[in-house]
C-alpha positions as CSV (number, residue, x, y, z in Angstrom):
1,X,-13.6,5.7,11.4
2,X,-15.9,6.6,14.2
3,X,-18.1,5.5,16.8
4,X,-21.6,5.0,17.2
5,X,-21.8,8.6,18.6
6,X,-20.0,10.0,15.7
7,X,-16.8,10.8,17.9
8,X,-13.6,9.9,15.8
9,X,-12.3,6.2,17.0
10,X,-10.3,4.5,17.6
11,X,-8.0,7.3,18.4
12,X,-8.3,10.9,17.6
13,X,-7.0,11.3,14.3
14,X,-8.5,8.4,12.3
15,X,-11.6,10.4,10.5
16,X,-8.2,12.0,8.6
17,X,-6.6,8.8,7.7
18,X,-7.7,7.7,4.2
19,X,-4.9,5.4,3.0
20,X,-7.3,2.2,3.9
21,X,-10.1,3.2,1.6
22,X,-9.0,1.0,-1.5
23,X,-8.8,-1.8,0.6
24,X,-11.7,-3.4,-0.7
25,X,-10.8,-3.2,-3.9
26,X,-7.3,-5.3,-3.5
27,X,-9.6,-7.7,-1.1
28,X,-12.1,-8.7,-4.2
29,X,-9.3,-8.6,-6.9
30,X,-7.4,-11.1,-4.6
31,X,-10.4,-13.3,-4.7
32,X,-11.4,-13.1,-8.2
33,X,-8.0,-14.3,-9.2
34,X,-8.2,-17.0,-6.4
35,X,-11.6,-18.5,-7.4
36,X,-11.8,-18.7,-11.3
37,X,-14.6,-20.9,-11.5
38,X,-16.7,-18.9,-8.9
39,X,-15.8,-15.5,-11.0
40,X,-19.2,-14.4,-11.9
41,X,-20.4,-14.5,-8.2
42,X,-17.6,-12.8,-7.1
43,X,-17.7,-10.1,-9.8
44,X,-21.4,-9.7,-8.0
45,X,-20.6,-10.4,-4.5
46,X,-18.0,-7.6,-4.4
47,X,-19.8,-5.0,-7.4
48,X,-21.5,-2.9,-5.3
49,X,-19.1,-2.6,-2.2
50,X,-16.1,-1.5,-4.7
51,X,-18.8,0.8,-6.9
52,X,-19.4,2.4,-3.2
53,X,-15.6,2.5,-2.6
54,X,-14.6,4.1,-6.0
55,X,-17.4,7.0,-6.1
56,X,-16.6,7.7,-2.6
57,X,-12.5,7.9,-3.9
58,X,-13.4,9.9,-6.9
59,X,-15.7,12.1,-5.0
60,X,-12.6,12.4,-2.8
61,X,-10.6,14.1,-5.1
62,X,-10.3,17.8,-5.8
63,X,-9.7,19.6,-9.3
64,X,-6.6,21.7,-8.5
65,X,-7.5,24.5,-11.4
66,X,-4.1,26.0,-10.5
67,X,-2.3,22.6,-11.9
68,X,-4.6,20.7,-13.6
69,X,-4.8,17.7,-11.6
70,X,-6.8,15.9,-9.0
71,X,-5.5,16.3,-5.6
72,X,-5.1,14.5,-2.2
73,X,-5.3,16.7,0.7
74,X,-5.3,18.6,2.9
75,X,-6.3,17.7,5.2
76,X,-5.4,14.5,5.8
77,X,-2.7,12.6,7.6
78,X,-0.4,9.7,6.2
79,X,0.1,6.3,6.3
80,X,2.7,7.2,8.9
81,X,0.3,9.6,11.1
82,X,3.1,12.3,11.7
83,X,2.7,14.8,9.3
84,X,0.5,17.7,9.7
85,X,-2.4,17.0,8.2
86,X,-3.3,20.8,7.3
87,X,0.1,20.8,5.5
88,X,-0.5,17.3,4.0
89,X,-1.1,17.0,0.1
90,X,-0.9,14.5,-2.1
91,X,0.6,11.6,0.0
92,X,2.9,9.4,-2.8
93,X,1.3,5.8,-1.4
94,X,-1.9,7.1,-1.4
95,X,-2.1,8.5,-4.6
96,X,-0.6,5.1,-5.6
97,X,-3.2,3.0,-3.9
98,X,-5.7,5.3,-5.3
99,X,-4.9,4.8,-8.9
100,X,-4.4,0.8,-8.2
101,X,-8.5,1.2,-6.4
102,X,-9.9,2.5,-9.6
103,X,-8.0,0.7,-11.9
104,X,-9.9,-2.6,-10.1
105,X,-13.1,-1.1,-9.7
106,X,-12.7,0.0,-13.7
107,X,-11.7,-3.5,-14.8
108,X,-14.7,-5.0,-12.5
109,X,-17.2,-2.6,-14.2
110,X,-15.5,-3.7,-18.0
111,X,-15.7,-7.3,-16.9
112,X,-19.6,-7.3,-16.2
113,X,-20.0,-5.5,-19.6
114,X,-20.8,-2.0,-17.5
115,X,-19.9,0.9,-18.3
116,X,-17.1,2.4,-16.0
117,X,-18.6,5.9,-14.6
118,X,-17.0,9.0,-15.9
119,X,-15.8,10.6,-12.9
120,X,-13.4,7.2,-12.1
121,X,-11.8,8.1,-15.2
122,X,-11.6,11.6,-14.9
123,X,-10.2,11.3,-11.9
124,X,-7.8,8.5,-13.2
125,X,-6.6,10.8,-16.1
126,X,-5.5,13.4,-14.2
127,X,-4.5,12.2,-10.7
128,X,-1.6,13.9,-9.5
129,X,1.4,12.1,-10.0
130,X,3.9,10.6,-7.8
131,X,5.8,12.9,-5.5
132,X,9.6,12.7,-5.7
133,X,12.6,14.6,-4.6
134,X,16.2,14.7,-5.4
135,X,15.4,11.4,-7.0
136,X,13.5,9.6,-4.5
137,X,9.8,8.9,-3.6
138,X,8.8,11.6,-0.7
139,X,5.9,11.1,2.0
140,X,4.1,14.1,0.4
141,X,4.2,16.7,-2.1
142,X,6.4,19.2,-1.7
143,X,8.8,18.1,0.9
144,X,12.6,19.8,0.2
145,X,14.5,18.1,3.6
146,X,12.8,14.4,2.9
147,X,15.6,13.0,4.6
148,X,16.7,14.9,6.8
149,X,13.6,15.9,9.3
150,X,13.0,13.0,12.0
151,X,9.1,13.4,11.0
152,X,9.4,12.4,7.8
153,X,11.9,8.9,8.1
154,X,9.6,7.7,11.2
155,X,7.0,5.1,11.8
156,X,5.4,3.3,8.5
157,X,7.7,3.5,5.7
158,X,4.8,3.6,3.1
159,X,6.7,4.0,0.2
160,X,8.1,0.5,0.2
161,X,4.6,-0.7,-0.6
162,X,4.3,1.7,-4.4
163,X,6.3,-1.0,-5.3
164,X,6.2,-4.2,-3.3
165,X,2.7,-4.2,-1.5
166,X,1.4,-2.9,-5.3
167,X,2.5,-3.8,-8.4
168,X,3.8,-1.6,-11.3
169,X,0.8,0.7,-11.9
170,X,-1.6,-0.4,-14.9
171,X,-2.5,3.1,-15.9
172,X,-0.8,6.8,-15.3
173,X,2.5,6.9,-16.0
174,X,4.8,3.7,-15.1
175,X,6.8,3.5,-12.2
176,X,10.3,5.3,-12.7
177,X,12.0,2.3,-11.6
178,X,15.3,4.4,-10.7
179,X,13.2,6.1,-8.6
180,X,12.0,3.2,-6.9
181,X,15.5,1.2,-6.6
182,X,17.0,4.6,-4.8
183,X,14.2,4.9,-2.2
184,X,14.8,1.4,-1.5
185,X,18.6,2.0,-1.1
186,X,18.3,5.2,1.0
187,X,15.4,4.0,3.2
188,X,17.5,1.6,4.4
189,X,20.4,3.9,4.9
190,X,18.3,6.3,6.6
191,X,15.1,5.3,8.0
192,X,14.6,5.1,11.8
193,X,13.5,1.8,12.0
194,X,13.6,1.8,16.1
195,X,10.4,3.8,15.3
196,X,9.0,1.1,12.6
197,X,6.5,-1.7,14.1
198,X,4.0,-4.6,12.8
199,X,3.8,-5.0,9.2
200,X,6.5,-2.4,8.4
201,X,8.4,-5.0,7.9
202,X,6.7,-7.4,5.8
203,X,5.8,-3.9,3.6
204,X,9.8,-3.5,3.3
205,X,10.4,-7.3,2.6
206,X,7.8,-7.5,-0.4
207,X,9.8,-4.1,-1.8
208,X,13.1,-6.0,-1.4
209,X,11.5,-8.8,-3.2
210,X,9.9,-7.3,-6.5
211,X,13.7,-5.7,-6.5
212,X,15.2,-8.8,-6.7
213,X,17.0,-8.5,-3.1
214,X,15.6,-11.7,-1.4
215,X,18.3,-11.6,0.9
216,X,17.3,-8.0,2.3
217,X,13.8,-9.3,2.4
218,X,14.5,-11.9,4.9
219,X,16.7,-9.2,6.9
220,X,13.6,-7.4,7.1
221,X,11.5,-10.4,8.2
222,X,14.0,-10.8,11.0
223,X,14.2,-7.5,12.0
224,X,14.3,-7.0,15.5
225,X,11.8,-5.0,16.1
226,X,9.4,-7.5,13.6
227,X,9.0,-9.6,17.2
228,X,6.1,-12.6,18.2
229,X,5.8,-13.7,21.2
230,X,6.3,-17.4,22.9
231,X,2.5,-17.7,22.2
232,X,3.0,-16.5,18.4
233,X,1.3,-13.6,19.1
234,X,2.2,-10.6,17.5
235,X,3.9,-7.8,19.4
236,X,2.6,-4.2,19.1
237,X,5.3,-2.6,21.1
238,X,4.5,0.8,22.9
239,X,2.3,2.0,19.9
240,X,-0.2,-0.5,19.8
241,X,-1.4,-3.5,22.0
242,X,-0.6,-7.1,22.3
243,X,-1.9,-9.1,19.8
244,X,-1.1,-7.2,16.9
245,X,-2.6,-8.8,13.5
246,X,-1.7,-6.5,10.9
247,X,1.9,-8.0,11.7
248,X,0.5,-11.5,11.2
249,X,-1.2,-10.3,7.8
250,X,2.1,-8.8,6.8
251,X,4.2,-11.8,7.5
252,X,1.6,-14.1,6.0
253,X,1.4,-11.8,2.4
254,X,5.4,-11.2,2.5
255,X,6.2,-15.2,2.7
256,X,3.3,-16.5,0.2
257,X,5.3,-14.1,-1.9
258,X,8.5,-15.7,-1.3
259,X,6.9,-19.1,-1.8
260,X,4.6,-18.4,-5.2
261,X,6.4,-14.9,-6.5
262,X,3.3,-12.7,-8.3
263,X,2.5,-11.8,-11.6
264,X,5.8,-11.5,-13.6
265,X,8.0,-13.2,-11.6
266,X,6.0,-16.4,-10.6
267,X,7.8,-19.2,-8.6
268,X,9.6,-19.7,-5.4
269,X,11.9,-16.9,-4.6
270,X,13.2,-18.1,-1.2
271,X,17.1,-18.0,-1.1
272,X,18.9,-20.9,-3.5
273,X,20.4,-22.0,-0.3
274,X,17.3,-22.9,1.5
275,X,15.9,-26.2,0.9
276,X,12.6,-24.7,0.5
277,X,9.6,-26.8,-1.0
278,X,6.5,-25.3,-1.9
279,X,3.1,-26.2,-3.6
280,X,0.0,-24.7,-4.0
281,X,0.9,-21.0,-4.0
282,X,-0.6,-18.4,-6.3
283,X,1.3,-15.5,-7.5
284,X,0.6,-12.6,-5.6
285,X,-1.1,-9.3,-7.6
């Protein structure tokens, strides 16, 4: 992200951020599922903004000839933006989001009849995999004191979104679901949530909710720090300003969620002792 002067903004360390980049791609796959009469425009409306988006991922990419896979990094910093981004390799949600960004912009090429360009699917053959340690999904590669280093359990929890945000992973290797339930479990236990803000929280409600915890879900819906104000404005806290809407976007996702489930688990998944009545939803991804 930059200016029109080239200068890195907002902020100083965005040009290094790259975790938004597949955004496009669950934008138009949100829509095409939304609109099924309309899906030949949209497969056109969206084809060459996500071919764009995927050369520019698979371009992205480096052949690590050392291990045989396509790395991430460095440098680069995290979804949480406290790592050091000369240290930084292989961050586990963007390698996730990046597999989830070609598999769309693959399945848009197949559904047009295209062919899907080689380098996607190198690059989606040999990705590196998801980094884990002592059983658990780590901000990084290669990260021994996960849980134990303040840097590392502060600010975005991204993590929660491999599985929550995303669904199980349509090519690679499936998710290790162990692996994901024991994140889950010590995120909560260890986290330091007085540094989490804005759609954190919605992130760790949709994870609680693919995991079948509805009750932690709303917990984290009604986290204290997850505030609005009197207005309904979104609070950003000391980190950002007042209005916040990536808070709103989070709360919006994580409820349609409870109210119309997502593919798999379809349905209302508020608690069975709300009198909740919903119509109209469609699963989420």
């Amino acid at each position: 992200m930059s200016d029109p002067t080239g200068r890195s903004a907002p902020g100083e360390i965005n040009s290094l951020l790259i975790w938004q980049q597949p955004h496009p791609m669950y934008f138009a796959e949100t829509e095409f599922r939304a609109f099924p009469t309309s899906e030949h425009d949209n497969l056109i409306k969206w084809d060459e903004i996500i071919t764009a988006t995927a050369d520019f991922m698979a371009s992205y990419a480096w052949f690590n000839k050392t291990t045989g896979v396509y790395d991430l990094g460095p440098p680069m910093y995290t979804v949480s933006e406290t790592t050091n981004p000369n240290a930084t390799i292989n961050p586990t949600f963007e390698i996730a989001y990046w597999r989830f960004g070609l598999d769309v912009a693959s399945r848009w090429k197949q559904r047009q009849g295209k062919p899907v360009p080689r380098e996607w699917q190198e690059v989606l053959d040999k990705l590196a995999p998801l980094a884990t340690v002592n059983g658990t999904f780590s901000t990084y590669e290669g990260i021994s004191d996960m849980w134990i280093e303040n840097s590392t359990i502060q600010s975005h929890p991204a993590m929660a979104g491999i599985y929550g945000w995303l669904p199980q992973l349509s090519s690679g290797p499936p998710l290790d679901m162990n692996v994901v339930r024991k994140t889950a479990e010590v995120m909560k236990d260890k986290w330091q949530f007085s540094s989490a803000w804005g759609w954190d929280f919605p992130l760790l409600a949709m994870n609680s909710l693919r995991l079948g915890d509805t009750d932690q879900a709303i917990a984290y819906l009604m986290h204290e720090n997850f505030q609005f104000d009197d207005a309904g404005y979104p609070i950003g806290g000391s980190n950002v300003p007042t209005p916040y809407f990536p808070s709103s976007g989070g709360l919006l996702l994580a409820a349609a969620m409870l109210a119309g489930g997502w593919d798999g688990s379809e349905g209302s998944h508020f608690p069975g002792k709300w009198a909740a009545v919903v119509e109209g939803f469609l699963p989420a991804i």
